[in-house]
N, C-alpha and C positions, 0 to 999 in steps of 0.2 A: 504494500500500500504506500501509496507516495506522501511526502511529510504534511502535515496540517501547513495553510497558510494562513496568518493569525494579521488580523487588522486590531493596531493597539490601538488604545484610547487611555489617554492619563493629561493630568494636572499636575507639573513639574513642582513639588514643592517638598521643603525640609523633608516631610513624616516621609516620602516615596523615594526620596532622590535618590537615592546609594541603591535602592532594592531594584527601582525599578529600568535604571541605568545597566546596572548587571543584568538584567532579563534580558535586553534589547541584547547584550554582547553576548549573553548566551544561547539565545535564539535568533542571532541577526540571520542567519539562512533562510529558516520559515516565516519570515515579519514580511508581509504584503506589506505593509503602511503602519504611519503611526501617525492619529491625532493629535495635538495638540491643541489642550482645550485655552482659550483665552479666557483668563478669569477677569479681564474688565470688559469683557464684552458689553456690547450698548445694552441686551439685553437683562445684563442683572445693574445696570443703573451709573456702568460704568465704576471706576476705580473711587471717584468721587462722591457718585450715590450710593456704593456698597458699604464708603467708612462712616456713611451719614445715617444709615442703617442699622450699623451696629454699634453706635452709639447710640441710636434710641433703644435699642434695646436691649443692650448691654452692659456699656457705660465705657468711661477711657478705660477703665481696668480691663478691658479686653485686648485694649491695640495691641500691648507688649507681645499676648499672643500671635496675633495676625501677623506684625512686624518679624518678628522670629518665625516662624515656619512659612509666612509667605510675601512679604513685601521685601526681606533683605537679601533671599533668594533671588528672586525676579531683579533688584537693583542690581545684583551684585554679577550677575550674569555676564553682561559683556566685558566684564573684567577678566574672567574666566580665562582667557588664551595667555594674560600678563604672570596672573597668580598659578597657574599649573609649572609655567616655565621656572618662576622664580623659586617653587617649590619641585621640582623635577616630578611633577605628577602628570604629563601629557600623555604619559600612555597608557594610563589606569583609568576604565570605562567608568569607574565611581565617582569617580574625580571630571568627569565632561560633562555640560550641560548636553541633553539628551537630545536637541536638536543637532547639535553639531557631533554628539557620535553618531547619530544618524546619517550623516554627512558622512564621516570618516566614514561608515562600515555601507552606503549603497544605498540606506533604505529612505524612500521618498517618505516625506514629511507635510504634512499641512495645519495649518493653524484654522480650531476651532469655534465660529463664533455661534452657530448652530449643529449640535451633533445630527439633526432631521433635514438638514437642510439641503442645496441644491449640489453643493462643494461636494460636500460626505458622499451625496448620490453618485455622484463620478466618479469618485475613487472608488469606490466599489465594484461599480462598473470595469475602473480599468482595469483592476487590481487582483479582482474573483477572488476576496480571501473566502475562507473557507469556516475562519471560526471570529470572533471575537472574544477579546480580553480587553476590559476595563481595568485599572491599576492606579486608584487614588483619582478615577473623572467624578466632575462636578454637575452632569450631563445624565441626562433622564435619555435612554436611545425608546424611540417609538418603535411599538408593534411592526409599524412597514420595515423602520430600519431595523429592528434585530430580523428583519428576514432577507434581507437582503445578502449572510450569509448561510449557506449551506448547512450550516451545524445549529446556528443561532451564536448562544454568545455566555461567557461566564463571569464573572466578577470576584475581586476581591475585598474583602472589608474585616477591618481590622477590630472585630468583636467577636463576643458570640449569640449571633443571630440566633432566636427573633431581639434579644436584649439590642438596647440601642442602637436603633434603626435610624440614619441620617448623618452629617456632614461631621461632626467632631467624634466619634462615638468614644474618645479614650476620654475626654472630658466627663462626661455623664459615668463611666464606669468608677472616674475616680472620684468624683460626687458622689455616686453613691455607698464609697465604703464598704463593699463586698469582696473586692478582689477579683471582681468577675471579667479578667483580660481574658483575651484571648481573640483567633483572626478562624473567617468560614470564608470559604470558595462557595459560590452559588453559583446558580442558573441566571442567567439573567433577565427579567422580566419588564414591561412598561410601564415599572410599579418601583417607589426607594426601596432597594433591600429587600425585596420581599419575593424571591425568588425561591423554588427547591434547593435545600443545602446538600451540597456535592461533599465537602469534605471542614471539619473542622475541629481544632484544637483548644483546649486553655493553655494559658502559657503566666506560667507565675512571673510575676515582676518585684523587684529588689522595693525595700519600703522607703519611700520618700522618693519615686520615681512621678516627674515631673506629668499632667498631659501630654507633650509634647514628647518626651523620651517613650515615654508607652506608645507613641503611634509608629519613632521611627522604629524602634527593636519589633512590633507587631507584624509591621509590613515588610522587615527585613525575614520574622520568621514565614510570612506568610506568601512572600517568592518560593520558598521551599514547597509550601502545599501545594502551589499552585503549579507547579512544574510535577508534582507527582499526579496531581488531575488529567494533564494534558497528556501524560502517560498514558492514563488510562483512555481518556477519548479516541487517540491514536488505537491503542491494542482494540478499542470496539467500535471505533468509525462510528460514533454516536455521543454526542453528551449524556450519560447515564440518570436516568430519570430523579433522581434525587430522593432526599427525605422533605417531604412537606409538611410546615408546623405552624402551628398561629401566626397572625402577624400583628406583633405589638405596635401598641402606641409609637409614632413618629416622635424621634426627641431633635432637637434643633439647635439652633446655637445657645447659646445657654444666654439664661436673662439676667440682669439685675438682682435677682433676690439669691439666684442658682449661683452666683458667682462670690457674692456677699456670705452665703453658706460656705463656700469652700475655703476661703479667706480664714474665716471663722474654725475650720478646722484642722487648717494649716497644711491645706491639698493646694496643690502650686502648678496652674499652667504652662510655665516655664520660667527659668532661672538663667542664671550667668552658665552653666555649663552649655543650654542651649544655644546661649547666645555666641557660644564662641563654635560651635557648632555648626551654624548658618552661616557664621564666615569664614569660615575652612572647607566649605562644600565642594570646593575645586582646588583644595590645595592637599587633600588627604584621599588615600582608597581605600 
């Protein structure tokens, strides 16, 4: 049987970069294409309407977060070709922003401002992948588009689904005090998160691990799942019909009171370790 062709779909930032950078170099044979989703697209309000949003409904005490896993990313980026050299990391795929290993390793690239849109419909078109994997996208793919490949499509998410279904889920995990980490491979469906679970783990985290360090260690362990998924897809030329389980409440960015609680309990969305993290992104593999 000839190899899966996989059309990626991700959102470059802190919690995926190292994980999802190494997928691309570990699968750059089988990668039809890889999206890249624009997170100031006009559609969420732009760069400007997105931080005037979460300040209504989060407060400043959330920037640090956003600013650490995705605004010093995204600045820091075109620096990237100075800091790899100065740090001799040019040729460690962890260490390259993932449009330009995409570049280096062959595989066509396009920037995402709609995953349904008219753009996405042509690359698929030229492309004929055969499966889809999302890897930290911010992007809902519609019923048309997840059929536009042959397999459909899977996803990863850095929880354990159905628990915290939406956009931060290591936040909410460490809000609530359980210890409930851990990363599922799904089916992908036209719905957040709410797909058949293909395969999934907990994964304990050291105490005093920040939101932000739960997402990157998550998504780093959860490249591993998700490469043994694709194993198995390959060995049955099917995405395997999954476990289907309720679908909880959608949780969201966290509000003003949800952030004030965890302040209060001394749960930390991220710290100076992070931060020096986000700016070493191209300078370490």
């Amino acid at each position: 049987m000839p190899p899966l062709r996989i059309a990626l779909f991700a959102l470059e930032a802190l919690p995926n970069a190292r994980a999802v950078r190494r997928f691309v170099a570990d699968h750059a044979a089988a990668i039809a294409f890889v999206g890249l989703s624009n997170a100031e697209r006009p559609a969420t309000g732009g760069l400007v309407g997105q931080v005037r949003q979460h300040l209504a409904r989060s407060g400043p005490g959330f920037l640090p977060y956003l600013g650490v896993n995705f605004g010093l990313p995204d600045l820091l980026r075109p620096l990237a070709p100075l800091t790899q050299r100065l740090a001799g990391s040019r040729e460690k795929p962890e260490a390259t922003p993932l449009a330009a290993l995409c570049h280096q390793l062959g595989i066509p690239t396009l920037r995402v401002d709609d995953v349904n849109g008219h753009e996405v419909f042509q690359a698929f078109a030229a492309h004929a992948p055969d499966l889809i994997v999302t890897f930290h996208f911010d992007q809902i793919l519609s019923e048309a588009t997840l059929a536009r490949s042959r397999l459909g499509g899977i996803n990863l998410h850095p929880s354990l689904l159905p628990l915290h279904r939406g956009p931060v889920p290591t936040i909410h995990a460490l809000a609530d005090g359980k210890g409930e980490f851990g990363v599922t491979v799904h089916r992908l469906a036209p719905a957040i998160d709410a797909g058949a679970i293909l395969a999934q783990e907990a994964v304990a985290l050291p105490d005093g691990t920040t939101a932000t360090r739960a997402a990157v260690h998550l998504h780093e362990h959860g490249r591993l799942l998700v490469d043994r998924v694709l194993g198995e897809i390959a060995a049955e030329g099917t995405i395997p019909a999954g476990r289907t389980v309720p679908v909880l409440p959608y949780r969201g960015f966290p509000d003003r009171a949800l952030l004030a609680r965890m302040r209060r309990d001394g749960r930390l969305l991220t710290d100076a370790q992070d931060l020096r993290d986000a700016l070493t992104l191209s300078r370490k593999g």
